[in-house]
N, C-alpha and C positions, 0 to 999 in steps of 0.2 A: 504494500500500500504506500503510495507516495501522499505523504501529506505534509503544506507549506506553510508555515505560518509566520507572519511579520516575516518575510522573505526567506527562511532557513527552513531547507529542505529537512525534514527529520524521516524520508526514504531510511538509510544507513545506521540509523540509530539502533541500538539492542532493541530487540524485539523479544527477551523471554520475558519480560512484565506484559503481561496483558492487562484489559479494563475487565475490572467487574463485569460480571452477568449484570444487566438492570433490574433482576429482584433483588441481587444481593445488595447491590449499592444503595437502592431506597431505602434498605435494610439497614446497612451503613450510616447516611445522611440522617435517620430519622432516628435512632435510636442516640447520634451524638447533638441532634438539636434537640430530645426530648431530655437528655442530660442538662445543656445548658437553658433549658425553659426551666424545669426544675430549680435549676441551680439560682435561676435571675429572681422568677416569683415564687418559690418557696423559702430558699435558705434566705436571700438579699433581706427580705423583711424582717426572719429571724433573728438573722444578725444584727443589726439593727434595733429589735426590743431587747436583746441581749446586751446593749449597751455600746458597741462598735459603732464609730462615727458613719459616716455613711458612706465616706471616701473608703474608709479601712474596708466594709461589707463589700462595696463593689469590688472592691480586689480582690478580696477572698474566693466573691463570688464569682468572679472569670477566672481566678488562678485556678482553682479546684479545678473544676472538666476540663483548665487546658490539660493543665499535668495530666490526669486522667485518661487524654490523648495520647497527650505525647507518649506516654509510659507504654501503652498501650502498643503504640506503632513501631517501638522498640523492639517492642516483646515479642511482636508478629514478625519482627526481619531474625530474628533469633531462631523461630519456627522453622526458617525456609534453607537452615544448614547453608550458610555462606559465613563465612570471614568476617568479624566484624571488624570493619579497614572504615579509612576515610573516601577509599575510592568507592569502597562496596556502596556506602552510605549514600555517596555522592549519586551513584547511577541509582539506584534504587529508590530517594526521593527525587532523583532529575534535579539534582542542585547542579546550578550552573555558576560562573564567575561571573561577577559583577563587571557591568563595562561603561565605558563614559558617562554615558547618559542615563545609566540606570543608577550613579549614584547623585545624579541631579535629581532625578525624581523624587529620590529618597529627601534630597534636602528641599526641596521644594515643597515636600510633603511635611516635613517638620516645620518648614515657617507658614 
């Protein structure tokens, strides 16, 4: 399958990560945005009557499911019997390097 996107062919790119089936992925999506609805309108409030200012609650209340992700995503590259490297890592979430203009964005995004 050739497909191009912002002009880079990604034709030649590893091909052993496939996508989700799209039951699985609804699966996926839905179960980590019912985490963080949970996490926004049940815990946020709690935290909150529990005395935590409301800056500290909201922190809490995104850090929790991220971590809860992230850990998560770890644990499943762990599953899959490869090398835990920085290159493995790299291919496996398609982490790319940063280039000119992507760390304009970034600062443009900050101001």
């Amino acid at each position: 399958m050739n497909t191009t996107i912002l002009g880079k062919n990604y034709a030649d790119e590893d091909q052993a990560l496939r996508p989700l089936p799209p039951t699985r992925a609804i699966w996926h999506f839905l179960l980590a945005g019912l985490g963080f609805r949970l996490s926004i309108y049940t815990f946020l409030p709690l935290l909150i009557k529990l005395g935590l200012a409301p800056f500290e609650a909201f922190a809490v209340a995104f850090i929790v499911p991220t971590a809860i992700l992230f850990a998560l995503a770890f644990g499943l590259v762990t599953n899959e019997n490869v090398p835990i490297t920085w290159q493995t890592l790299a291919r496996r979430f398609r982490l790319h390097k940063l280039r000119g203009h992507d760390v304009l964005w970034v600062g443009f995004g900050i101001l």
